[in-house]
N, C-alpha and C positions, 0 to 999 in steps of 0.2 A: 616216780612222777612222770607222766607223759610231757611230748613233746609236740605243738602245733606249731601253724606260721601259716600268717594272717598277710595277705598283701591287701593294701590301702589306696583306692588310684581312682580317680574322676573318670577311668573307662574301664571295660570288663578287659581288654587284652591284655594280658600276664605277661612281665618280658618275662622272653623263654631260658632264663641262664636259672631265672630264679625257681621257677616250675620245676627246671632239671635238675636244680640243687634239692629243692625237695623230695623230690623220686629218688634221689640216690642216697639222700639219709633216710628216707621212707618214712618223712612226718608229714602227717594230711596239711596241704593246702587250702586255705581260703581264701576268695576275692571277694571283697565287699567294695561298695561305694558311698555307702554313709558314715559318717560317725556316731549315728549310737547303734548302728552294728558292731563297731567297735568291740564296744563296751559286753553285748549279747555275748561276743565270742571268747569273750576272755572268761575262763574258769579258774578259782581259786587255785584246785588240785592241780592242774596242769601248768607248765613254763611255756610258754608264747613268745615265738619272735613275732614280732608287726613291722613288719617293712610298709614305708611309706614315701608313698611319689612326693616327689617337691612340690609338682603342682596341682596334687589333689588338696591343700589348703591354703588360705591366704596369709597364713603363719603360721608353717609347720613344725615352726618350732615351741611356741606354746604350746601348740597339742603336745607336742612328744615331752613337754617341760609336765604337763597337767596327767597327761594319761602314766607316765613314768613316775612322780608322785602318787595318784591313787593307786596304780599297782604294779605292787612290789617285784611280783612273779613274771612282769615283762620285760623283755627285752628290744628297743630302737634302733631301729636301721634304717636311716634314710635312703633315700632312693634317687638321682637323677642324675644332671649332668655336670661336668664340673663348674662353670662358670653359674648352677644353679643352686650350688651348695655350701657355705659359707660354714667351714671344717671349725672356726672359733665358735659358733652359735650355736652347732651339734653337740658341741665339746660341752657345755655351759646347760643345753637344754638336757643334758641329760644320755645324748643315744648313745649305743653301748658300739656304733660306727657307724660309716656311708658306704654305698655303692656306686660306684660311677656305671651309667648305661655303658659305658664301654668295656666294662668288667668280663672277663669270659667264664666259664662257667666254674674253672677251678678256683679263683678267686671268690665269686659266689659262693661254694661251698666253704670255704675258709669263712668268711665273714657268718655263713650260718650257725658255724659248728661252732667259732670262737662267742659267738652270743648266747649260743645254749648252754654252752663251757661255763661263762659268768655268771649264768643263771642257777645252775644246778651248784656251781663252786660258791656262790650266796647261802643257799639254803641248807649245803651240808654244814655250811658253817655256823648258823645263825642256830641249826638245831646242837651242834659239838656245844656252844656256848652255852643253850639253853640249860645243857645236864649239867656243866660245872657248879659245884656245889658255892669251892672255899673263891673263887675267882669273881672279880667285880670291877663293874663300870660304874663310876659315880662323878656324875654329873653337876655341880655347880655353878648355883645361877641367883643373880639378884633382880631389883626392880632401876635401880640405879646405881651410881659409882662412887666409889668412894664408901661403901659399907663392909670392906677387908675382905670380898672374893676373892679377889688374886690371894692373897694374904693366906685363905685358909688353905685354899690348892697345894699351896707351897707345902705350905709347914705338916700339913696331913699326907703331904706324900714323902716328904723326910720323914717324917716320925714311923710310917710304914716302910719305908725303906729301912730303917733303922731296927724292925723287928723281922728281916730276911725276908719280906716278901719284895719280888719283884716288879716295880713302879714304873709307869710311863706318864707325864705328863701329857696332854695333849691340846696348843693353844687356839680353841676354835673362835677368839677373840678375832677375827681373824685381819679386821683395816688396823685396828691399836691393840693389840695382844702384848702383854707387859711380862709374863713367864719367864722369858729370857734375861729381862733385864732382871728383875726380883732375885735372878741366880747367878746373876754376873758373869753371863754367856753372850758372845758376838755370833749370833748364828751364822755360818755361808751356806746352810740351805734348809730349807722350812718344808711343810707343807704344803708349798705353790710348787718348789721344785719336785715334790714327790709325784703331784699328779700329771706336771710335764714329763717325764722320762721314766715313771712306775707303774701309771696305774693302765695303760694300753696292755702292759706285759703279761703275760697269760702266769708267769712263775715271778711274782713281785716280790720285791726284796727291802725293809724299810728300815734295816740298819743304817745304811749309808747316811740318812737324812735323822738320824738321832744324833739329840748330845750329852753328855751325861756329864752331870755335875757330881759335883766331888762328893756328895755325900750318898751317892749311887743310884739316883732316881733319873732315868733319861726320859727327855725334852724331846718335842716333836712343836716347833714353834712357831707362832704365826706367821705370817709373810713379811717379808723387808717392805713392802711399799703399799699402802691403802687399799690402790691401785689392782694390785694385782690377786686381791680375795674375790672380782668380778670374776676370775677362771675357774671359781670352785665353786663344784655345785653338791647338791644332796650326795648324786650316786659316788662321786671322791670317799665321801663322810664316812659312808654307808661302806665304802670298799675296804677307805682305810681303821675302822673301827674294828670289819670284822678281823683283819689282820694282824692287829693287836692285841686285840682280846685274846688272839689264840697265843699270841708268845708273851703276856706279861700276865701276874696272878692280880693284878691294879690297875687299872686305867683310870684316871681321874682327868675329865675334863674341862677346861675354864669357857666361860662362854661371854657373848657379850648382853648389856642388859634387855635388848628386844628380842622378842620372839623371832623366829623364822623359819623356813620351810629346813634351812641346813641346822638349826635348835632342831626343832622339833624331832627329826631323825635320829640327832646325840640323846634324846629323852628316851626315847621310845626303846633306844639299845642300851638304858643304864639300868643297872640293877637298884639305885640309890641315886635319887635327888635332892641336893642340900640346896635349901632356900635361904641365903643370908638377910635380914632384916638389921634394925636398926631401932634404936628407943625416941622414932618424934613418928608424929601421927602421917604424915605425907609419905614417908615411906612404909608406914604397915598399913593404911591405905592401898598403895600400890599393889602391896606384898598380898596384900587380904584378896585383891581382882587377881593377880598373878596365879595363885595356891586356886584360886574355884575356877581359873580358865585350865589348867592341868587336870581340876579333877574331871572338869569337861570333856577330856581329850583321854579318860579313860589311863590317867595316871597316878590315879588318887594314893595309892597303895603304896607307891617308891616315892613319896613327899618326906622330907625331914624337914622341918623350918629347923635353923637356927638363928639364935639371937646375937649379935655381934656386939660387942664393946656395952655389955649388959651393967647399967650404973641407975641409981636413983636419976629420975627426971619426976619434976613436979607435976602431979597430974597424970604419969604414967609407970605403970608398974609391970613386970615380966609377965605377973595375970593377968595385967588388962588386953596385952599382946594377944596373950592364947584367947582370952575371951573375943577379943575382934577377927583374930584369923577363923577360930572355931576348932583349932587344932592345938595339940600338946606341944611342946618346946621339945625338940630333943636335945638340943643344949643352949645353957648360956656362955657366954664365953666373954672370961672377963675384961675389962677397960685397960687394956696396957699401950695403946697407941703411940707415946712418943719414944719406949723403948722399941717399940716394933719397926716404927717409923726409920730408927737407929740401922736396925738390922736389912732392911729394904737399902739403907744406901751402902752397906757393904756390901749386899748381896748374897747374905748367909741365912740360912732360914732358923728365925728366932727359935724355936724348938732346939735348935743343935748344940747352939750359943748359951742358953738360958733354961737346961732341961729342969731347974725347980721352980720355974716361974708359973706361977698358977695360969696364964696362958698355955704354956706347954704343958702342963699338968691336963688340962684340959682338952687342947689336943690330943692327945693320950686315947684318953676318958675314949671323945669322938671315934677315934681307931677301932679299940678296942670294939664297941659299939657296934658299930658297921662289918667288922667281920667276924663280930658272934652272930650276928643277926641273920634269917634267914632270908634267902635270894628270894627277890620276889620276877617273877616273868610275867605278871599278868597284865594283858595290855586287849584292850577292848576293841575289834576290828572294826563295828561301828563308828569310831572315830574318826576313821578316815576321811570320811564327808566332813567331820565337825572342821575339823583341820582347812580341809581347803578354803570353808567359806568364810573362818577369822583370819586367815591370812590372806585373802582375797578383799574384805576390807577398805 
């Protein structure tokens, strides 16, 4: 795949470090001054840096938050001085670094090379995962709380661990992410700490920030403090996702119940979406808008509903579910709540504790399911826009 670099600046004069960084890796230069030149110069097949002056927009970090979102194959480089560039906002919007005008040229080439490095280190990866057959990301996700998300993560990733395949949790929960507690682990560092001291590193390492629970499945856990999920943005997601995928045969994701621009990314890279629902009309409601705003986003294919804590309710039956979503059950899973409830405050995941409990029996079932089942990759590029303009909103 080719390499450009696009500089973005309110005048045509080019600082000269960066001009010279390009002659010496010998990727053609561009200088524009609009933004929807931008947009013109960027081609699918080719990886792009876009270096961008501080003061060619009136927040340049939205652009690089927006244009870094719609495409994937760019890479961020601010551009100015130091007192005009606020290194937490860069961090958050997405750029892959800054340059300070005082930069000299070998610096400049560094900061080139390292953006093209992340670019092209993306793509060989995203395509290594594409071919893995038995290997899978599976993402769930509800409409609200309290319908056993957490609950099924757990127990679907013991029961997989429990059949040799190698499990990573991952809690993209990320203000209240419960993972941890559910397996009766005190994280001392999460997934805030990985993208402070890992993800800049060109050769990243994410043992360190795993913890493994005793029944062999390792935790990668949300943040200690609310607070500090404002530092993590998509490209983290997107970095730490692909990182994983390539050393574990399982990724299972927990998410929280809204949408968002860092969801959306955990979708987009799973092989398998479980939708948890629930037997009262408000939430398959929800669950009915949730399932046709996915299929909207060109994820139709990796949808699994399941039905959680599946019992008679008056007026509502497991058919009437499928008949309002529009879609089949791929399971139901039965009503065991106050033993489950039991096993959450020991911190042992019910499957391990209770392997003939038609719960775990079911579980099982689910496992099995999912990794006979064939990988689905297909994801509609169209969507892209769809994306932006519901979460824009």
């Amino acid at each position: 795949m080719k390499t450009r670099v696009i500089y973005y600046t309110n005048h045509l004069n080019v600082i000269t470090q960066i001009q010279q960084a390009a002659d010496e890796l010998k990727y053609p230069l561009t200088t524009i001054q609009e933004m929807g030149d931008i947009k013109k110069n960027i081609k699918e097949n080719e990886h792009t840096v876009v270096f961008i002056e501080a003061n060619s927009s009136s927040n340049i970090y939205e652009l690089c938050k927006k244009l870094n979102f719609t495409y994937p194959n760019v890479g961020i480089v601010l551009v100015g001085r130091e007192e005009e560039l606020d290194l937490r906002l860069a961090i958050r919007s997405g750029a892959v670094d800054v340059l300070f005008i005082s930069a000299d040229q070998h610096e400049t080439v560094e900061v080139m090379e390292r953006a093209v490095w992340e670019l092209k280190k993306a793509q060989n990866q995203v395509e290594e995962v594409k071919e893995l057959k038995e290997k899978r990301t599976i993402t769930v996700c509800s409409t609200k709380g309290g319908v056993g998300k957490t609950t099924i993560v757990v127990n679907l990733a013991a029961e997989l661990a429990k059949q040799k395949y190698k499990v990573v949790i991952l809690d993209l929960n990320l203000q209240f992410g419960d993972v941890a507690m559910f397996c009766d682990i005190k994280p001392k560092r999460t997934i805030y700490e990985w993208t402070k001291e890992q993800y800049g590193n060109a050769h990243r390492d994410i043992s360190r920030f795993v913890q493994q629970h005793e029944s062999g499945v390792d935790i990668i856990p949300a943040p200690l403090r609310p607070e500090f999920a404002e530092a993590i943005n998509e490209n983290h997601i997107r970095a730490i996702l692909l990182d994983i995928q390539e050393s574990y045969d399982v990724v299972l994701i927990d998410t929280p119940v809204h949408l968002s621009e860092i969801g959306i990314i955990s979708l987009e890279m799973s092989t398998d979406i479980l939708v948890t629902t629930f037997m009262d009309l408000p939430t398959i409601k929800n669950t009915k808008i949730y399932v046709d705003t996915l299929d909207s986003l060109g994820l139709k294919d990796k949808i699994k509903v399941i039905l959680n804590r599946a019992y008679k309710v008056k007026g509502i039956e497991p058919e009437t579910v499928e008949k309002i979503l529009g879609k089949k059950l791929f399971s139901r899973v039965p009503n065991k709540e106050k033993q489950i409830v039991m096993s959450v405050n020991e911190g042992k995941p019910f499957v391990l504790t209770n392997p003939r409990n038609p719960f775990s029996k079911n579980i099982k079932v689910i496992a099995k399911k999912l990794m006979d089942d064939k990988v689905t990759n297909k994801s509609k590029d169209s969507s892209i826009k769809e994306k932006v303009e519901i979460l824009s909103r």
